[in-house]
C-alpha positions as CSV (number, residue, x, y, z in Angstrom):
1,X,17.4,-6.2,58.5
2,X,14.4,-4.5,56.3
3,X,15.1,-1.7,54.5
4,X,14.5,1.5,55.3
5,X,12.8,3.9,53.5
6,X,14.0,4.8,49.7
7,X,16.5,7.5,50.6
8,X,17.1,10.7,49.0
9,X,20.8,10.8,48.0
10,X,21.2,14.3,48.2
11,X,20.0,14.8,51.8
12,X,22.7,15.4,54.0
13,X,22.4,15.2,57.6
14,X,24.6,17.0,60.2
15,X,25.1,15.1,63.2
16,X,26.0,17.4,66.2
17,X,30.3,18.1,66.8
18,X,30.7,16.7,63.2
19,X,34.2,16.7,62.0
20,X,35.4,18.8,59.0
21,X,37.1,17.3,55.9
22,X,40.9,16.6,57.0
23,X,41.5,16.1,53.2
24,X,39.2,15.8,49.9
25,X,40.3,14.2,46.7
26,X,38.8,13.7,43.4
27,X,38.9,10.2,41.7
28,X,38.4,10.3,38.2
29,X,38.0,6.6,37.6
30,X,34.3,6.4,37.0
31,X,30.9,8.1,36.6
32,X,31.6,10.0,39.8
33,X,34.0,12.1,38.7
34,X,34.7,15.2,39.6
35,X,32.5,14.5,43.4
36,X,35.0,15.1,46.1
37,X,35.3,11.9,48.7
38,X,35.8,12.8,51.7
39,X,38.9,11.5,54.0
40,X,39.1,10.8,57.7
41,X,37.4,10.5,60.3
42,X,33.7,11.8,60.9
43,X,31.1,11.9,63.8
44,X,27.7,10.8,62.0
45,X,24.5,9.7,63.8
46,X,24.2,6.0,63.7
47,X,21.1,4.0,65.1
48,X,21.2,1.7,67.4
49,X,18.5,-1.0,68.8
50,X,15.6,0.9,71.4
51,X,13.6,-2.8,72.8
52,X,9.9,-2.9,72.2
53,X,7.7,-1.0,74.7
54,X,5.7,-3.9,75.6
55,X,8.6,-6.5,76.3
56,X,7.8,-8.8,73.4
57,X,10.5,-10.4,71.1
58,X,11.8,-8.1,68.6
59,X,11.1,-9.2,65.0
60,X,11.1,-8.0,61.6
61,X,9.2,-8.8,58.4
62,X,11.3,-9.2,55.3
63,X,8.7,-8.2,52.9
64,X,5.2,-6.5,53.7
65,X,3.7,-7.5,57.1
66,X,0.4,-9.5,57.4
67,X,-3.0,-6.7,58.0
68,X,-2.6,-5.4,61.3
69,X,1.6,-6.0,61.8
70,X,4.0,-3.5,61.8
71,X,7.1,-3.9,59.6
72,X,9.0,-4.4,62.8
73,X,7.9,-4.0,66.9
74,X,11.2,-2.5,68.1
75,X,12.6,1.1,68.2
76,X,15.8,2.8,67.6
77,X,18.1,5.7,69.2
78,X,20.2,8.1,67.0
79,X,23.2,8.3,68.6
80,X,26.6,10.9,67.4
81,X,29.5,8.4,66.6
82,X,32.8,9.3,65.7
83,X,34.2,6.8,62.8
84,X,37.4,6.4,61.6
85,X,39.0,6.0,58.3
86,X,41.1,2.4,57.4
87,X,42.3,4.3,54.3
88,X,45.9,3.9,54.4
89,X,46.0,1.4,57.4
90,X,43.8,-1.7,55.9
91,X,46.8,-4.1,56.9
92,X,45.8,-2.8,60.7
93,X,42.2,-5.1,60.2
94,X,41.8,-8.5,59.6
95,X,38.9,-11.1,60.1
96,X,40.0,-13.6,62.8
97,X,40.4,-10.4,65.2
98,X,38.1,-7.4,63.9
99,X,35.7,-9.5,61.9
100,X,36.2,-7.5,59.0
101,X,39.0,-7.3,56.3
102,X,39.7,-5.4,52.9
103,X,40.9,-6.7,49.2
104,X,41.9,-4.4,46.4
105,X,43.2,-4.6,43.0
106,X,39.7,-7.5,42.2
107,X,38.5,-7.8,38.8
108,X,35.6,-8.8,37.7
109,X,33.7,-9.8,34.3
110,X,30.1,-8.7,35.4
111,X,29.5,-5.1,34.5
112,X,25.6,-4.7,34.9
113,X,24.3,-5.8,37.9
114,X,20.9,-5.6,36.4
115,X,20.4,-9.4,35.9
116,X,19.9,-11.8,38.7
117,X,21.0,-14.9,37.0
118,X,23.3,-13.5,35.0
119,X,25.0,-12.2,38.4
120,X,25.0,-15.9,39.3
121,X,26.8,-17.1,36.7
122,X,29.5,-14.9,36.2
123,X,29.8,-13.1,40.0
124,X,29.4,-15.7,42.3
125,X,32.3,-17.8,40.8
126,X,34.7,-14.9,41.2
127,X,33.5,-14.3,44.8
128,X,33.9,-17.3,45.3
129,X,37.4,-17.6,43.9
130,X,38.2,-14.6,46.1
131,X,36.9,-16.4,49.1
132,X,38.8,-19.4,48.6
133,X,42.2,-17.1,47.9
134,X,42.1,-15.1,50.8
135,X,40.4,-16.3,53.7
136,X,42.8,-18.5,55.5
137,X,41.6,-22.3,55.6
138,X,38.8,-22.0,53.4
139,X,38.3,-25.2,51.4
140,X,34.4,-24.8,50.9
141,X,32.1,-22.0,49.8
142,X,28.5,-21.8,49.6
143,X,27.0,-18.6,48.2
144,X,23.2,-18.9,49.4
145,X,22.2,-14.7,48.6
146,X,22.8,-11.6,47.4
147,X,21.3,-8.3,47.5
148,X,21.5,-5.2,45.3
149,X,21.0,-1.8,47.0
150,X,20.5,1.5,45.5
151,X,20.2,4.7,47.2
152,X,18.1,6.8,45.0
153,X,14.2,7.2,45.1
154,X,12.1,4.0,44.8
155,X,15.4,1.6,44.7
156,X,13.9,-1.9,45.8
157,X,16.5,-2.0,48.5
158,X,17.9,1.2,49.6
159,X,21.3,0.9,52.3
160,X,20.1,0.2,55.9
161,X,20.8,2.8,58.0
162,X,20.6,0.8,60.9
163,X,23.3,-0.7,63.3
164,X,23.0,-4.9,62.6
165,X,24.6,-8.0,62.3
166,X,23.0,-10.2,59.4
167,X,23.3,-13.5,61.3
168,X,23.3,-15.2,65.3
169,X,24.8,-18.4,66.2
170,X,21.3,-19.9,65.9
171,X,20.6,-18.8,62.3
172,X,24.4,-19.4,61.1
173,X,23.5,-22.9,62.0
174,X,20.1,-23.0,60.7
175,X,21.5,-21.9,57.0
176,X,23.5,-24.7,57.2
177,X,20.8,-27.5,57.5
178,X,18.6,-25.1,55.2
179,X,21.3,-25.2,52.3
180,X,23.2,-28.6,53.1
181,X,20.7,-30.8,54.8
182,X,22.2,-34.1,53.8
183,X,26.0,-32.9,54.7
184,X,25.1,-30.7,57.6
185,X,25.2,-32.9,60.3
186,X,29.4,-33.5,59.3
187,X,29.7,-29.9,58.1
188,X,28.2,-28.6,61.0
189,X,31.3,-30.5,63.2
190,X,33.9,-28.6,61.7
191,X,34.5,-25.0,61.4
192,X,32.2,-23.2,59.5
193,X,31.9,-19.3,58.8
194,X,28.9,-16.9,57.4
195,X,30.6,-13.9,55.6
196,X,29.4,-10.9,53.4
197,X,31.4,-9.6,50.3
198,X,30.2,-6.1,50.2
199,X,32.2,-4.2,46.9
200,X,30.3,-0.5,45.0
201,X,28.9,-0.7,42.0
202,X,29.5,2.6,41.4
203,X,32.5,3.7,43.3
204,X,34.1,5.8,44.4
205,X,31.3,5.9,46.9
206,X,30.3,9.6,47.9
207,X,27.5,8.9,50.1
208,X,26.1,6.8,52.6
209,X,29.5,4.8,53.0
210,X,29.0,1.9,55.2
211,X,30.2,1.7,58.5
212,X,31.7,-1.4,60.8
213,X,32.7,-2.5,64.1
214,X,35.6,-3.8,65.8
215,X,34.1,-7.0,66.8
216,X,36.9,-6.8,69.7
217,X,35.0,-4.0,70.7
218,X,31.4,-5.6,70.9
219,X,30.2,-7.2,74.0
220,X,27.3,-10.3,73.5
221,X,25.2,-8.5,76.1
222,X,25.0,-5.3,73.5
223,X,24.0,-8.0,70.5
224,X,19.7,-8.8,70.7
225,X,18.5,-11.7,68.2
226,X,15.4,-10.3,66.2
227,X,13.1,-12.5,64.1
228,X,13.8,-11.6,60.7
229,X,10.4,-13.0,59.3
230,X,10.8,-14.3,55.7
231,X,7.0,-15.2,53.7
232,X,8.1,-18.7,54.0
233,X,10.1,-19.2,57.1
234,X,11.6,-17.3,60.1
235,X,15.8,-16.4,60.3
236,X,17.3,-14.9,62.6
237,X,19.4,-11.1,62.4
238,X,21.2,-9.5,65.2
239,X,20.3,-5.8,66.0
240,X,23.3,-3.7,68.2
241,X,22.4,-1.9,71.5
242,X,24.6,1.5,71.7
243,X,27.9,1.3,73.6
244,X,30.4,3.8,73.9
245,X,33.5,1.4,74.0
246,X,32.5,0.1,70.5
247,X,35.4,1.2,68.1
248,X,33.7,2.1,64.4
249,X,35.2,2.2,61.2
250,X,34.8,2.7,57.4
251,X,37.0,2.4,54.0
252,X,36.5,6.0,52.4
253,X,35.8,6.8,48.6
254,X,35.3,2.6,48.2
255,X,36.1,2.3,44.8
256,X,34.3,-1.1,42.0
257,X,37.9,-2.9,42.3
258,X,38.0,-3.1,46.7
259,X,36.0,-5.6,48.8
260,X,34.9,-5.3,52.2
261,X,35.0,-8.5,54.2
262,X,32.4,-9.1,57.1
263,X,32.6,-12.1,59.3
264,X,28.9,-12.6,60.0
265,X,29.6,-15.9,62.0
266,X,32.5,-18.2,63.3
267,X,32.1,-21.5,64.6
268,X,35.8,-21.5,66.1
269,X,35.9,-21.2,69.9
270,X,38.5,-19.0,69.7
271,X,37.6,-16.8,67.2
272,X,34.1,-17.0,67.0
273,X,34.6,-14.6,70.3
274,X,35.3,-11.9,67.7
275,X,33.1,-13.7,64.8
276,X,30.0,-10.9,64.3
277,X,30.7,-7.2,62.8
278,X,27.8,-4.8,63.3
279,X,27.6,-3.0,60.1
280,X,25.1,0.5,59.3
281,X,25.0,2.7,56.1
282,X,25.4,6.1,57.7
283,X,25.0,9.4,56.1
284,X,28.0,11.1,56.1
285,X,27.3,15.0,57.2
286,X,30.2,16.2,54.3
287,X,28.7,14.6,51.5
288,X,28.3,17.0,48.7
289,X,24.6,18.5,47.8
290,X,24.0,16.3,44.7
291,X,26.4,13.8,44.8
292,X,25.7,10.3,43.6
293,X,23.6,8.2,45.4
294,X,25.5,4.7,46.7
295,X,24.8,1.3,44.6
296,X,26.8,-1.4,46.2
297,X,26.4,-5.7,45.9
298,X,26.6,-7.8,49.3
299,X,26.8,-11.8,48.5
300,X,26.4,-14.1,51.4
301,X,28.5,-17.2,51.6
302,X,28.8,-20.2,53.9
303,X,32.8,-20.5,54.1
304,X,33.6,-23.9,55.4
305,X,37.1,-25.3,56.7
């Protein structure tokens, strides 16, 4: 989904019946120290999908719009959602049922973040690595993105505070025939998976934490593909109607060494059923006047196998 506008890290807004701190520590390990992270769970406002006025497709231009477009035709609804914390239960969560998963302990050699090919080089082969190590039947990967995001004034991608899911069925596919055409009609006959590695890049993270969805929770008829309009060609995102039976989640106080898993797509008729995690930043309403402002990585990969 596009961005959203550059965000002021030390906003805080207070969603209505928010919950209070059930327990604040301090982690020392990095630049953040001394900023409390806050524990447990927490009712923020999250936004959801509102469909265009006129009935028209919902689409989205990845960079500026042509003269007379609007960045995007569709709307959104703010809507008070309580999300709970996987600190201390990760083992509960894992990506053939939730579409989501968690690693800790990772190391890794790239310290910067500031380079693109230098964050080719020596990133994606540890991601991929990871990949490979701990998604069960991986014997493939394909890293075909990644995208910095900073939330501080001006950052050239700020988190998206807005409920999506970076791929549909039709544009897991179409990355496949875009990355692999000479292989993709045989690739495209086994199982094959589209998921995000999202790790901070300056963690512990004290603000705008990101959020995720039980896919078990998620019905298709909540899920509405949106053209996600690229200068050169047109993907396709997923954006997330509102529904109270969804169950939310996020890892508090993320920290460099943890990685979120997000199953974007699954090709496997059983468990592509639960193979799309919406995802949102969210600003959490206890964040600390003046704490740091997020900077996290996402890399995109094709898993295959």
């Amino acid at each position: 989904m596009t961005t959203a506008a550059p965000l002021q890290p030390t906003a805080i807004h207070q969603a209505a019946g928010a919950q209070p701190i059930l327990s604040s520590t301090v982690d020392k390990s990095t630049k953040n120290e001394g900023t409390p992270v806050a524990r447990g769970p927490v009712t923020a406002s999250l936004s959801f999908y509102a469909a265009p006025e006129d009935g028209s497709r919902p689409f989205n231009y990845v960079e500026d719009p042509p003269a007379g477009q609007p960045q995007r035709n569709f709307g959104e609804t703010w809507q008070d959602t309580q999300i709970n914390d996987i600190r201390g239960r990760e083992h509960e969560f894992d990506l053939d049922h939730n579409a989501f998963s968690t690693i800790g302990g990772v190391t890794s050699d790239e310290k910067d973040f500031s380079d693109d090919e230098h964050i080719k080089q020596v990133y994606y082969p540890e991601v991929e690595k990871l990949l490979l190590d701990n998604v069960p039947g991986a014997n493939r990967i394909v890293l075909f993105d990644h995208t910095i995001r900073r939330a501080e004034p001006n950052a050239h991608r700020a988190p998206v505070q807005r409920v999506h899911i970076d791929q549909t069925p039709s544009s897991a596919e179409a990355r496949v025939r875009f990355h692999l055409p000479d292989e993709a009609s045989t690739l495209l006959n086994s199982r094959y998976r589209i998921i995000n590695v999202w790790r901070p890049l300056n963690g512990p993270v004290v603000s705008f934490p990101l959020a995720v969805a039980d896919s078990q929770t998620v019905v298709d008829e909540d899920l509405v593909p949106v053209e996600h309009r690229y200068p050169d060609r047109t993907g396709e995102t997923a954006a997330v109607r509102f529904n109270k039976g969804q169950s939310w989640y996020y890892w508090s106080g993320m920290r460099n060494e943890e990685r979120l898993l997000l199953k974007c797509f699954d090709s496997d008729v059983e468990m592509g059923r639960f193979g799309r995690v919406p995802h949102t930043a969210f600003a959490d309403p206890r964040t600390p006047e003046g704490a740091p402002g997020r900077e996290s990585i996402e890399v995109r990969a094709l898993v295959f196998g």
